[in-house]
C-alpha positions as CSV (number, residue, x, y, z in Angstrom):
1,X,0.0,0.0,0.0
2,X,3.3,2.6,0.7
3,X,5.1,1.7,-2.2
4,X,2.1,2.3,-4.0
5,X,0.6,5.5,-3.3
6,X,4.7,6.8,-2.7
7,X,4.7,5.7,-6.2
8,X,2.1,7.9,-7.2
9,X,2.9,10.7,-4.9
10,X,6.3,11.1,-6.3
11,X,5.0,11.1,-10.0
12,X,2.2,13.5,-9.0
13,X,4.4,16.0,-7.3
14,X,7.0,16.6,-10.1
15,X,7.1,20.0,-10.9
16,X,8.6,19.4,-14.1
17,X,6.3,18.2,-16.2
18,X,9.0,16.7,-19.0
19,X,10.4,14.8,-16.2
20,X,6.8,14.1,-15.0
21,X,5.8,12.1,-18.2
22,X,9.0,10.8,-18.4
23,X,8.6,9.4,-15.0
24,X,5.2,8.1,-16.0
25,X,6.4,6.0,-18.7
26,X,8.8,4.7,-17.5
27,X,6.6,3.4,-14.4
28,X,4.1,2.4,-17.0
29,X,6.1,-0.1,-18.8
30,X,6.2,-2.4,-16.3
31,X,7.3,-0.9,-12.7
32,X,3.8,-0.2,-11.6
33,X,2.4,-3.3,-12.6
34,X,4.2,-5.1,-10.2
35,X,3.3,-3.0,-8.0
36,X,-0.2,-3.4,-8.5
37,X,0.3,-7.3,-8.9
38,X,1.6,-6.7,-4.9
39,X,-1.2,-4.5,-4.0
40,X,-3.7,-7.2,-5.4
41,X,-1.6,-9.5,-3.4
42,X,-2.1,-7.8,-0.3
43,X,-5.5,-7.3,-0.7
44,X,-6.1,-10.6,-1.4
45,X,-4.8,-11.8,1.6
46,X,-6.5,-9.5,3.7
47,X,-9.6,-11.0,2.6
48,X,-8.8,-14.8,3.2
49,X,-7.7,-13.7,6.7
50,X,-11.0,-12.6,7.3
51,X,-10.1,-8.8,7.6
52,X,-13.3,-7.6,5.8
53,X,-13.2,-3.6,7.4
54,X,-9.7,-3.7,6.2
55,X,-9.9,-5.6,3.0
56,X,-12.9,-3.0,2.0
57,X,-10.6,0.5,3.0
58,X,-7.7,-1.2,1.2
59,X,-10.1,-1.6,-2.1
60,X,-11.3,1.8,-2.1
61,X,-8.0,3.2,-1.9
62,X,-6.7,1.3,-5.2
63,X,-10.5,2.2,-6.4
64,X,-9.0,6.0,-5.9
65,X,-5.2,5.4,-6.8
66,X,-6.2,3.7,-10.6
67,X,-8.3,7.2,-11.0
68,X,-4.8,9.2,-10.1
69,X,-2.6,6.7,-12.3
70,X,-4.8,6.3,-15.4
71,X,-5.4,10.4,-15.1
72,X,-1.3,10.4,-15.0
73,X,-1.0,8.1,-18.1
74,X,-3.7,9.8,-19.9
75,X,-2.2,13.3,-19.4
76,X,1.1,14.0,-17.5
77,X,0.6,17.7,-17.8
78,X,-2.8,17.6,-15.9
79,X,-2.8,18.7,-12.7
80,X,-3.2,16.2,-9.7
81,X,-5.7,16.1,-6.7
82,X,-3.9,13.9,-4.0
83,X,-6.8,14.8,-1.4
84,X,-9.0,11.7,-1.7
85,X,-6.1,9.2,-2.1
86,X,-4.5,10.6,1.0
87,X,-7.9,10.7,2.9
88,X,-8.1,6.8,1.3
89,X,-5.2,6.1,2.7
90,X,-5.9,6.9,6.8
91,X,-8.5,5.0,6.7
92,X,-7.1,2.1,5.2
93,X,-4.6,2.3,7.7
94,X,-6.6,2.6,10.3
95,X,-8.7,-0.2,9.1
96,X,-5.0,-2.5,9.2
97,X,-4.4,-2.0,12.7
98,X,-7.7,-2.2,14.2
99,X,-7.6,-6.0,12.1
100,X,-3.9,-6.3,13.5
101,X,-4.7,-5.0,17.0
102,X,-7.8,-8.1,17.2
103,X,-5.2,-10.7,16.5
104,X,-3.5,-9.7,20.1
């Protein structure tokens, strides 16, 4: 989830929009989809440990992060709106340790 939305963060706060898009393609051929391929992991497991609070936050941040990334690949230049993936974010990391906390 870190890696991720750092990912995105550091893309979507370059000031220099040449190095912005070249950031963005070079993350698009085939840095974040591992990334993603970890995320979905993560998610995953969440679910099959029964961590459904968690596994839901965790969803609707990625729900919010492919809107920032496909907005990014679509148009470097655009300006970004981190507001809602950083809201998305505390809560899905809230959501993680209240699962993690019930495990004690």
């Amino acid at each position: 989830m870190q890696e991720l939305i750092r990912a995105i963060d550091r893309i979507a706060l370059t000031t220099d929009l040449t190095v912005r898009a070249e950031q963005v393609a070079k993350l698009d051929a085939g840095p974040m989809k591992k990334l993603g391929d970890k995320y979905s992991l993560a998610e995953t497991k969440l679910e099959l440990y029964g961590f459904a609070a968690a596994t839901k936050e965790v969803n609707t941040l990625s729900d919010t992060l492919i809107v920032v990334w496909d907005g990014l690949r679509a148009n470097p230049a655009d300006a970004v709106n981190l507001d809602q993936s950083h809201r998305d974010y505390d809560k899905a990391l809230e959501a993680l340790k209240k699962a993690l906390k019930k495990l004690r």
